[in-house]
Structures are given as structure tokens and as C-alpha cells.
N, C-alpha and C positions, 0 to 999 in steps of 0.2 A: 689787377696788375697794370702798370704804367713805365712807358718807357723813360729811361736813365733820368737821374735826379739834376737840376744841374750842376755842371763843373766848374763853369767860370763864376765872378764875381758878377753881382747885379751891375745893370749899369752898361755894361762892356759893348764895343759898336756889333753893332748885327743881332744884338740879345732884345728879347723885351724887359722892360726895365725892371717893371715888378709883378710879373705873373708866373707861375709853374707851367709845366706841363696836362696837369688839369685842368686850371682855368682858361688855359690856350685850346683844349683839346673842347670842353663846355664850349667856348665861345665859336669856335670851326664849325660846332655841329649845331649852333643855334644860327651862324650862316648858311648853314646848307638847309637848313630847315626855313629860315625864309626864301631863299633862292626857290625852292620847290612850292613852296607856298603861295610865292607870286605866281612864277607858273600857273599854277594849276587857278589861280584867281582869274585869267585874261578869260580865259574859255568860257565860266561859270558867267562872268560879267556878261561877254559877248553874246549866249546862248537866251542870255534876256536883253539886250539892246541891239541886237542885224535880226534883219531877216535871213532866212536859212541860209540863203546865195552868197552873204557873205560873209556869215559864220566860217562857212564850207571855206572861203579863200584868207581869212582871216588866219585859221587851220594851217592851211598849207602855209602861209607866208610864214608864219612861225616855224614851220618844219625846215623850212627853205632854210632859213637863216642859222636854225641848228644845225644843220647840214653841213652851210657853206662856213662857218664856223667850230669846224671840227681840228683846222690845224692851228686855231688859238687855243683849244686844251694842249697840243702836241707841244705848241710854243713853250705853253707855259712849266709842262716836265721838263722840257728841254732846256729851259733858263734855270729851272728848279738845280736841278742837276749840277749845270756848270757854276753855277753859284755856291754852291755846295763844297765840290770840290777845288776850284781854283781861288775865287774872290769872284766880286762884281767887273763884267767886262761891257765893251758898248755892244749892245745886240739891238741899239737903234735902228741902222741901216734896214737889217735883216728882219726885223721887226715891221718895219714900214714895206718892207715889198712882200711881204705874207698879206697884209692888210690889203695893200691893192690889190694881188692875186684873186683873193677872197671876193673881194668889191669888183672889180672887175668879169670875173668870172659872169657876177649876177647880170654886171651889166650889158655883157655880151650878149646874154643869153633872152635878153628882153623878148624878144621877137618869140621865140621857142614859148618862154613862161607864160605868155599874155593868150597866145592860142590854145598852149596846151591845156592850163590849170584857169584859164577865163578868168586874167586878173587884169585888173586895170591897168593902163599902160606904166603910169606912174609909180605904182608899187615896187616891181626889181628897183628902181636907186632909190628909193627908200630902206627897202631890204639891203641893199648895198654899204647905205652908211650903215647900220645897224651892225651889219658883219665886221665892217674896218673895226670900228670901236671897238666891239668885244675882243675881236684881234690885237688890236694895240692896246688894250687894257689888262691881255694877260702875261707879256711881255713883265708890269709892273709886280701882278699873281705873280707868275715864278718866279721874279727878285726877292719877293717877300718870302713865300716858302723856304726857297735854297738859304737864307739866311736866318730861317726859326723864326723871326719875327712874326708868331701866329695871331696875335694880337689883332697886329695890322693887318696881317692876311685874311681873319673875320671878318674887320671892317671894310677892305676892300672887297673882299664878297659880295658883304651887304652893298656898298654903294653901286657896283655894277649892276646886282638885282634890281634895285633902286631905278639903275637910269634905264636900262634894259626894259623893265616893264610897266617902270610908273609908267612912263608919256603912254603906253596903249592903255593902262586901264584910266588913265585921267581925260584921256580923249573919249573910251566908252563914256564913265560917269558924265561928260560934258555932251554925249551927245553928238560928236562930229564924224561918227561914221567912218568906214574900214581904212578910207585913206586917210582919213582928217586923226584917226590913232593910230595908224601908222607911220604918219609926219609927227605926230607927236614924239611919240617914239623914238623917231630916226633922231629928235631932236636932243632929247635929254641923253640918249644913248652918247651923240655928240659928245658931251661933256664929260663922259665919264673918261677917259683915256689921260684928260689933265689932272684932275683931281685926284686919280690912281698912282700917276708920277710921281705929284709931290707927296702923296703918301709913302711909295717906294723909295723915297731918296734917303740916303743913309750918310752920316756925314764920315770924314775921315780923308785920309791922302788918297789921289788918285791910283784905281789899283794897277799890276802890271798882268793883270790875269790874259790868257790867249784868248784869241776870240774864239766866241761859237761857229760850230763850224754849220753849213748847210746840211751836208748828214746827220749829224745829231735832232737837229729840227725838224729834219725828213723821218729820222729812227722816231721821235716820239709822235708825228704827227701819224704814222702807221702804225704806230702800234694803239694810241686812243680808235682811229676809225675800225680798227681788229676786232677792240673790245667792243666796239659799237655790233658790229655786224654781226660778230657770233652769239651775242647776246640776245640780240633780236630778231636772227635767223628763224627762231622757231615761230614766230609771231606772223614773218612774211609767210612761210611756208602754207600759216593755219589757211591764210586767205585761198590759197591756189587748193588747194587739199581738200579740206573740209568741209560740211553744207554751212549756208550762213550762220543757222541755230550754233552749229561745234564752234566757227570762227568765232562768233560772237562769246561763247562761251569761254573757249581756250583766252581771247584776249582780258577777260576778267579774269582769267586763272597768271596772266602775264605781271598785273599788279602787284601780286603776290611775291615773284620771281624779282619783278624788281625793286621791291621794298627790301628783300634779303640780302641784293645787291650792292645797293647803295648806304642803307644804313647803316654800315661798319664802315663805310670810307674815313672816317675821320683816323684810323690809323695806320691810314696808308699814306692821308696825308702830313700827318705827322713823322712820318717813319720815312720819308724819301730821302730827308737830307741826311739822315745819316748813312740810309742806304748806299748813299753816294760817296759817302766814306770810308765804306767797309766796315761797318758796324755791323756785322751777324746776330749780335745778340737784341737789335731793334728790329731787322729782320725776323729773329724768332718770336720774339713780344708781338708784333704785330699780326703774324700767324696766329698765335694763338689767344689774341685777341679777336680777332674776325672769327676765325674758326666758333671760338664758342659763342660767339653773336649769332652766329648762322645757325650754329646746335639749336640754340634756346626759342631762337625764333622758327625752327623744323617743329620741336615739343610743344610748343603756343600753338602752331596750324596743325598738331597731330590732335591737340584737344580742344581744338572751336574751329575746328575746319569750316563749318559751317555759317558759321561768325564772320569768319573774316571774309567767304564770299558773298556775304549778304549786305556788307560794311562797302566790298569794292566794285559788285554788279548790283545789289537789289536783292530783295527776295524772290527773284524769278531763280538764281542761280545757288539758293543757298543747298540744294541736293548735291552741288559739284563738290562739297565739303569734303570727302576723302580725298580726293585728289591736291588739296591742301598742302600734304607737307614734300609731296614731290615738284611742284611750285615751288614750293621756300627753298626746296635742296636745291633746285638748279640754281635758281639765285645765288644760298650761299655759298656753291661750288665756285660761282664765280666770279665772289668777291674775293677768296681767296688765290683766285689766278693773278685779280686784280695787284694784289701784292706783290705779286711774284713776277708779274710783266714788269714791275714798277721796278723792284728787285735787278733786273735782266737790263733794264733802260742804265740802275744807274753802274751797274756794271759794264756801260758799253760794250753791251752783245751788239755785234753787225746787224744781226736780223732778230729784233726781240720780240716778235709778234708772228715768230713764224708758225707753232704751234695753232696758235689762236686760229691763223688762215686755212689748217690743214684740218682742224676741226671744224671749220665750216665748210669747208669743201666735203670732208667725211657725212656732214649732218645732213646734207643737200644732196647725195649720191644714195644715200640709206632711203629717203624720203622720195628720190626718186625713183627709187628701185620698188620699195616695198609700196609706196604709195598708201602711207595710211589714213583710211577715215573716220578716225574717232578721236576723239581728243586724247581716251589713253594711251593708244598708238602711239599717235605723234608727241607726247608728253614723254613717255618711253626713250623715245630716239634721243629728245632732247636733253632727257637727264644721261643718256650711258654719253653723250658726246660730249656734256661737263664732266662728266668722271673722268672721262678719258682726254679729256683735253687739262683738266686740274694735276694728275696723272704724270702729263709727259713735262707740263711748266715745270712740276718738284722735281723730276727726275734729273731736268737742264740746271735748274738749278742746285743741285746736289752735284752736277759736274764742273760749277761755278767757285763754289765753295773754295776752293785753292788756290784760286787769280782774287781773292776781294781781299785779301792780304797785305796786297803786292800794289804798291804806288799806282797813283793816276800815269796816263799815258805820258805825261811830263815829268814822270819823277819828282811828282810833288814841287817844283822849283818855283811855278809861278803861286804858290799860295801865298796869299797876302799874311802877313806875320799878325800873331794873336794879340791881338791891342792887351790882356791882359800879365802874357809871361811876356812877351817880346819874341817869341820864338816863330821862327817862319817855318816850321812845319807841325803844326796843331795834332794831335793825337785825332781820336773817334770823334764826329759829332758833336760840337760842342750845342749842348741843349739849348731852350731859350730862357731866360731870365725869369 
């Protein structure tokens, strides 16, 4: 099943020129597959070129910077969005004081980082530019999206993967040591924000679209750190809880969780912009797209449970195998919330992650209360809290249903007119090319 076929003619401003929604949807998911591939490449490299000491800060400096680059995904739904439903607006401004926020925040914070986490002095504005960039490069991501241009939205992926982590693994393979690849780094990372632009640029008259407002930027950038936290509430919890053996265990059993996660994303990202147009029936599609990615991948760890823990810890962990496919189910419970926050974002709900936050607070009072120590315990809590937080997402949004009918907040005025009919108020979603 794939969503809407397109409607417009090839060609048209904002379309890609000549690809469907399959080869759009193929090419999303072979950027997300090297985005996580580099990833996972920096650690394996560093793990045989530092010694442990700065493996260990090498670690954190990455986690830093995922961190403090958490409201350039928010940016980017947030442009996503407004793109979608209005036209292209300048969200320069607001764009560049995210990025400093981000960068500055690190930079404040020097003094704190260098005692706490015993990292070189130099590393926070290193860490810094690395943040601004990815900040001001998703700015370009949500243009792309909110206009279907998936094409380009893979390849901007990839180039950000690209600047993001070539410079640390070119600096490993070269030899120059934790700062010497994290200058590297900072450096290519640099570039990627131009290069992302003029990929993002779209030609045509200047639009009349409203600007983005700071709440909306605020709504998406709480609602990605939501997903973040509840998602990986049960991971902190193992630590404080369990003996090191369980933590150690339960965080092999987390791979799992988050394979089930994320590997349906590709129809969420596909499915935002129309979301944003009140399209229900790419909201349904992509339900029930994720949904049975999630099924198939429960029934694969229901029958090589043991498989798959031996593939993401070693054979020390392959007896965790029945616990398998309650791993994949909280995952895929929460890929499909993932939809449906997305869903809530482009329906401008006030507070669309508020679910997400009461489920972490529910998951965290359960854990503190019952204090469990075993991994099935704590595995337990963490699946009824995706049930129950997957749960209350469908039920808001089933009271949503009635408002996604009804005009953007402007009564549709500012939509830019459809370079194809000429008409200035476009039906559902117009697909990509």
C-alpha cells in the first residue's frame, strides 16, 4: 500500500520532477540507512584508533551534540509543516537564533563540560559549530519535506550524514586524535548548511506565506525531545534499577526497541505534508503502514528471538531470546505514536506531546514505586506505558478528526496558488512528481 498517486503534472514548482512516491519513499529510507550507518561507523573506527580515555569522551561529545541538536529536528517539522500548508516563508531569522541558542548553550557551558565529562578544553566549540550546522541545515530538511521534494530531501540527508561524520571518521582513519576529528568535524560539518540551501531553493515568485511563528517551533521542538525521552526512559531507568549484568542486558534488548522504531519512519516522513493538509486518508495509510512493519518485525523476534540477541549483544546474551518480541512491540508501539504526534504537530494541537510527557512521568512513578529488578519487570512497565501512551495519542486524535477538515488558521488565504491550475487554494496534498 502506498500513499496517493500524484495529482499534479510532472514538472510543477515544489514536485520532484520525475520520481513517484516509491522511489521517493526507496531513496528516504537508503538516507536514513546511511545516516545510521555512519553513526554507528564513528564508535567501531574510534574503539580501534583512542585509547579508552578518549573513546569514553569521543562518546559523550557525540551524545552532547545529539542532545543539544534536538530543536533542529523540532525546526525541521516545524518548517515541514508551514511549508506544507501555507507556501515557502523566510524562517532565516528564527533559524539563525536556534542555531546560536544551540551553539551557545555549549558554549556557556565549557567550564561545567571540561570538569564534569574530563574533556578537553577545546572540544564544547567544536561541539558548538557542529550543533549550529545541523541546526541551520534542517531549516533547508523542512523546506524540502513540507514541499514533497523527497528526492532532494534523501540527498540532503545524505550530505549532512556526510559533513556530520565524514570530518570525525577522516580524522580517525588519518590519525589525528579526539580533537584533531572533532576539528575535523566541526569543519565539514561547517559546510553543510550552504550546500543544504542551495539544494532547498525552489524557484518561482516570491511567496506571501505568514511567518513561522516561535510556538510552532517551540510545539515541534517538545514534541521530538517527548519522543526522545519516553522512548528511552526505560534504558535510563535499567541503569538506576538493575545489577549491571540486567542493565547490560535490558540495553541489548533496547536495539531491538529501537530498530522497531525507527524503521517504519519513512512513512511518517512521507505523510507529514499532507498531514498538514488534512489528508486523513495519508494519515490512515501511514498507520497502517507502520503498524504492520511493526507486526512483521514482533513475528521475526517472536521466531529468532535468539537471533536477533546474539546479532545485537553477542552470544553471551542469546538466552534473552523470548523476551524478543516484547522489545520489538514497545518499539513498534512507538513508532506508531510517532505518526500520530506528527499527525497532532500538523494539526496545530497547543500541546502535542502532552500524552508523550504523562507517559513518562506515569513510567518513572510505576518504576519508582514497584522498583523492579529484572529485566522482565522493568520490560513490563515499559511495554503497558507504550500501550497506554499509543492508547491516549489515538484516542486525541480521533477527537481531532473533525477540525482537519476545516482551513489552516488563515483560512487558507496565504497559500501560494498552484503553478499547475492557477488556483490559490490547492485541494489535499499535492504528492511529489
Amino acid at each position: 500500500m502506498s500513499l496517493r498517486r500524484p495529482a499534479r503534472p510532472e514538472g510543477t514548482v515544489g514536485t520532484e520532477p520525475t520520481a513517484g512516491l516509491g522511489v521517493a519513499g526507496v531513496s528516504v529510507t537508503l538516507a536514513g540507512v546511511l545516516v545510521n550507518g555512519l553513526a554507528y561507523l564513528v564508535p567501531v573506527l574510534a574503539a580501534r584508533r583512542l585509547d579508552p580515555a578518549d573513546l569514553s569522551a569521543l562518546a559523550a561529545a557525540l551524545g552532547l551534540v545529539a542532545i543539544v541538536s534536538v530543536p533542529g529536528l523540532g525546526l525541521q517539522l516545524a518548517v515541514a509543516v508551514h511549508r506544507a500548508r501555507h507556501g515557502s516563508s523566510d524562517t532565516r531569522r528564527l533559524t539563525a537564533f536556534a542555531a546560536a541558542a544551540c551553539a551557545g548553550t555549549l558554549v556557556v557551558a565549557t567550564p561545567l563540560l571540561v570538569a564534569a565529562l574530563d574533556l578537553p578544553v577545546e572540544v564544547p566549540a567544536l561541539l558548538a559549530v557542529s550543533a549550529a550546522a545541523i541546526v541551520l541545515s534542517s531549516r533547508s530538511l523542512g523546506e524540502l519535506q513540507g514541499s514533497q521534494r523527497f528526492l532532494r530531501l534523501a540527498s540532503g540527508m545524505a550530505v549532512l550524514a556526510l559533513a556530520r561524520y565524514g570530518g570525525v571518521i577522516a580524522g580517525l582513519l588519518l590519525g589525528a586524535g579526539l580533537s584533531g576529528a572533532l576539528a575535523a568535524g566541526a569543519l565539514t560539518a561547517a559546510l553543510a548548511p550552504a550546500v543544504l540551501a542551495r539544494l532547498a531553493r525552489a524557484p518561482g515568485p516570491p511567496s506571501v506565506a505568514p511567518p513561522l511563528t516561535v510556538a510552532r517551533v517551540a510545539a515541534g521542538c517538545g514534541a521530538t525531545l517527548a519522543m526522545l525521552v519516553v522512548s528511552y526512559a526505560d534504558l535510563l531507568l535499567a541503569r538506576q534499577l538493575l545489577p549491571p549484568s540486567g542493565s547490560g542486558a535490558y540495553s541489548v534488548g533496547t536495539v531491538l526497541s529501537k530498530g522497531a522504531l525507527w524503521a517504519p519512519q519513512v512513512a511518517a516522513v512521507l505523510a507529514l505534508p499532507r498531514l498538514a493538509r488534512g489528508d486523513r486518508r495519508s494519515r490512515t495509510v501511514a498507520l497502517l503502514v507502520t503498524g504492520a512493519c511493526g507486526l512483521v518485525l514482533v513475528l521475526i523476534s517472536t521466531l529468532a528471538g535468539g537471533l536477533a540477541f546474539r546479532l545485537a549483544g553477542g552470544p553471551d546474551y542469546a538466552h534473552l531470546g523470548r523476551y524478543a518480541p516484547l522489545f520489538a512491540a514497545v518499539g513498534a508501539l512507538y513508532a506508531v505514536t510517532f505518526v500520530l504526534l506528527n499527525d497532532r504537530l500538523a494539526a496545530g494541537v497547543r500541546w502535542p506531546a502532552a500524552p508523550l510527557w504523562v507517559g513518562t512521568a506515569g513510567l518513572v512513578t510505576v518504576a519508582a514505586t514497584l522498583r523492579p529488578r529484572t529485566v522482565p519487570g522493568l520490560l513490563l512497565a515499559a511495554l503497558g506505558t507504550a500501550v497506554v501512551t499509543t492508547l491516549a495519542m489515538a484516542l486525541t486524535a480521533r477527537r481531532l478528526t473533525p477540525r482537519r477538515a476545516s482551513p489552516p488558521e488563515d483560512g487558507g488565504r496565504s497559500r501560494p496558488p498552484d503553478p499547475a491550475s492557477g488556483r490559490t487554494r490547492p485541494g489535499p496534498a499535492a504528492p511529489p512528481g
